[in-house]
C-alpha positions in Angstrom: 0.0 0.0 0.0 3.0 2.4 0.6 3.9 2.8 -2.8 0.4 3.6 -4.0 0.0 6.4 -1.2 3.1 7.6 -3.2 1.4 7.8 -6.9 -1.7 9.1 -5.4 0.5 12.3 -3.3 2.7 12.8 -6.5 -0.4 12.9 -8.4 -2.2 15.4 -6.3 1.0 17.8 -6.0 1.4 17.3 -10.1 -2.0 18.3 -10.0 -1.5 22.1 -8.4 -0.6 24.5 -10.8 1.9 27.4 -10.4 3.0 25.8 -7.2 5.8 27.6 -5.7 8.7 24.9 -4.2 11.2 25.9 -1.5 14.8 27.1 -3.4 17.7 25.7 -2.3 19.7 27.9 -4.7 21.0 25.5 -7.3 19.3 25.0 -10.9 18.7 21.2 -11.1 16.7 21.1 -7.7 13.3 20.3 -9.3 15.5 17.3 -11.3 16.5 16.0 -7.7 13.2 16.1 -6.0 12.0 14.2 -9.3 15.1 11.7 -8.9 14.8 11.1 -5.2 11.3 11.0 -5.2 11.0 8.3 -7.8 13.7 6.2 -6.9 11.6 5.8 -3.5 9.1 5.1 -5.3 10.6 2.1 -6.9 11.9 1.0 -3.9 8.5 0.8 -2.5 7.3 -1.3 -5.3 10.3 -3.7 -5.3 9.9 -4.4 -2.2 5.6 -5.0 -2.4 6.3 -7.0 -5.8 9.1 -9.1 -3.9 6.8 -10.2 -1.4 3.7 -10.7 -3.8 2.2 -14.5 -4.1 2.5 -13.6 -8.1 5.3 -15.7 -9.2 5.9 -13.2 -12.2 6.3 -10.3 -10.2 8.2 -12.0 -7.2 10.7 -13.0 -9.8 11.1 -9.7 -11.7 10.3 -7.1 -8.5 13.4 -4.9 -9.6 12.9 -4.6 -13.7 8.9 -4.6 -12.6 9.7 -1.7 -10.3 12.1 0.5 -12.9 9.3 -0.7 -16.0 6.5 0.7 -13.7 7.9 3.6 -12.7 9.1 4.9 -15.3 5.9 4.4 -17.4 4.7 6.3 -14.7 6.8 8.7 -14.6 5.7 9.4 -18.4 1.4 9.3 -17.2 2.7 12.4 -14.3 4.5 14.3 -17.3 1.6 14.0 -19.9 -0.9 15.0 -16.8 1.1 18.1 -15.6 0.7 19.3 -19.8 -2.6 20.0 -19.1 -1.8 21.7 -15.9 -2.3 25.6 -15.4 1.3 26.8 -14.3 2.8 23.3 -15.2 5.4 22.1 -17.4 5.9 18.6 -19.0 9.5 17.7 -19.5 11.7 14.9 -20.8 14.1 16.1 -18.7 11.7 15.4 -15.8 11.0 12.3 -16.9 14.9 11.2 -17.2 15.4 12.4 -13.8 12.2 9.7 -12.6 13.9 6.7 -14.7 17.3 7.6 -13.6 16.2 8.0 -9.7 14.2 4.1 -10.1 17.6 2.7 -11.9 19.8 4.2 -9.2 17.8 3.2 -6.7 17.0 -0.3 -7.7 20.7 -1.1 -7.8 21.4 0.3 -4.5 18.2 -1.5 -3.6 19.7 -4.8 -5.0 23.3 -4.1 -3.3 21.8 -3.7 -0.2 19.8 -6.7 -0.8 23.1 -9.3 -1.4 25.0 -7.9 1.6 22.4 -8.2 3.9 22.2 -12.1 2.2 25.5 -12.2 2.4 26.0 -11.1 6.1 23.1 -13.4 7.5 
């Protein structure tokens, strides 16, 4: 349930137009939140797929979790084009792929050493 509390909160906030974000005084900010908050995104669907009774998806949680979130990370950019105040960008949408592929291999890391160690 985690990760789809996450697509409904980005969806709302996609949803508000001219929306003014905090500056932290460097250009690429908005491509950060966009990485960060996608890349936890993933991780919250890696983990529900790993744990899922679906053979398919307990197999293939981490390419599931980049393939999902990146397709929508596509579905939040085509919804923001018809936003007041809102811009759709590939740029955006590199920075959500990028932030599930990062992710997801830290993810999977983190997932052997902690195999490894036990």
């Amino acid at each position: 349930m985690p990760w789809q509390l996450l697509l409904l909160a980005i969806f709302i906030q996609s949803s508000i137009g001219n929306m003014n974000i905090i500056d932290f005084g460097f250009s690429f900010q908005d491509k950060l939140f966009h990485f960060i908050v996608f890349g936890i995104l993933a991780i919250l669907m890696a983990r529900s797929f790993k744990k899922s009774k679906l053979n398919f998806f307990n197999k293939y949680y981490h390419v599931l979790a980049i393939l999902l979130t990146g397709i929508y990370g596509v579905i939040d950019e085509y919804h923001q084009y018809f936003v007041p105040g809102r811009f759709s960008t590939v740029g955006d949408w590199l920075a959500d792929l990028l932030g599930a592929i990062v992710f997801i291999i830290v993810f999977y890391y983190w997932e052997r050493w902690n195999y490894l160690k036990a």
